[in-house]
N, C-alpha and C positions, 0 to 999 in steps of 0.2 A: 688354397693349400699349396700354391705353387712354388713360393718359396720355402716354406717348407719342405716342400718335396726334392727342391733340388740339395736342402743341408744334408736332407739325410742322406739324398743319395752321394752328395760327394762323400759325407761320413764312409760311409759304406764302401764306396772306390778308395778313400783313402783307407780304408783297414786293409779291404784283401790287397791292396798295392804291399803293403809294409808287409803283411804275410808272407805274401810271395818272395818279398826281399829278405826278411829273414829264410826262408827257406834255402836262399841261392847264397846267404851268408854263411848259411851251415853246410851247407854244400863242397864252396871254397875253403873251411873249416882248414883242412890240410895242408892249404898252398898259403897261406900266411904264416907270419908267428901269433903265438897263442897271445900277445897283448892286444897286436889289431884287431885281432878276430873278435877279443871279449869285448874291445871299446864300441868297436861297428855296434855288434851286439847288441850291446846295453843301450844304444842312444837307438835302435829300433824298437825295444822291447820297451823302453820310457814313452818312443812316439805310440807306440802300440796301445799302452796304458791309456794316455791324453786323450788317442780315437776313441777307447772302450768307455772312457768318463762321458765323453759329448755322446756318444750314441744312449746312452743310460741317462742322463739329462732329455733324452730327447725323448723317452718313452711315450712321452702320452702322443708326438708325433704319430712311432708307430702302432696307437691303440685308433687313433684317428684313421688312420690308413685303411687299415684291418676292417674299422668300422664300416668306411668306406668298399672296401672291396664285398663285404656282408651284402652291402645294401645292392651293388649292382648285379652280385650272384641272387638273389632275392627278385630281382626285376627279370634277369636272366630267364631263372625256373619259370617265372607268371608267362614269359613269352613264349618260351617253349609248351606250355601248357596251353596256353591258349590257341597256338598254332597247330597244334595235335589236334582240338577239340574241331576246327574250323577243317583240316583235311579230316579230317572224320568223317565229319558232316558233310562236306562235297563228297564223300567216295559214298556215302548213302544213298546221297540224291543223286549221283551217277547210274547207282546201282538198281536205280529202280525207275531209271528212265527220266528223270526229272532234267537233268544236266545233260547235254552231248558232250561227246569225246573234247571238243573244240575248248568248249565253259569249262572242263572239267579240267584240261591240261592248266588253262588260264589262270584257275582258282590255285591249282598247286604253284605255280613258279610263282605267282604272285606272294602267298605263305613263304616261299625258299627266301625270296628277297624285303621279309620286313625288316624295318631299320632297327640294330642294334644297339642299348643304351651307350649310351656317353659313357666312355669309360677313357677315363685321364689317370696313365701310368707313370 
């Protein structure tokens, strides 16, 4: 998805860019005559349009994406679940003598530091 990734994101910088430059055209609004002002205008609010068509062309990109973000927050929750189950279970078997302080610190920082999925933003 990596080209993908990077259309939509230019998509995307290209919008808020032009956003932002309409805003500083309206801004200037005063310090021009009202011909430049409408022409700037227009030929940002056409590019604006052009961004809004390729981003809307590109939908099923951001349904893929989404999809994608589902699935790592999904793998996410199972780790964090699992990781809870596991100090659980060492603070038991601490608690009843079965782990010393030494096993028991061990067993947590090791939980603090499992690898987190692959996530490509």
């Amino acid at each position: 998805m990596g080209d993908e990734d990077n259309t939509l994101k230019q998509l995307e910088a290209q919008r808020s860019d032009i956003i932002n430059k309409l805003a500083k055209i309206e801004e200037k609004k005063a310090a021009v005559s009202p011909e430049v002002y409408e022409k700037v205008k227009k030929e940002y609010e056409d590019k604006l349009v052009e961004v809004e068509k390729k981003l809307a062309e590109n939908v099923e990109l951001v349904k893929k994406e989404l999809d994608n973000l589902k699935q790592i927050e999904e793998e996410v929750a199972k780790r964090q679940k699992e990781i809870k189950f596991k100090l659980e279970e060492a603070e038991l078997r601490y608690s009843i003598g079965e782990y010393d302080e030494n096993t028991f610190k061990e067993i947590r920082l090791q939980r603090r530091v499992l690898p987190v999925p692959n996530v490509v933003i």
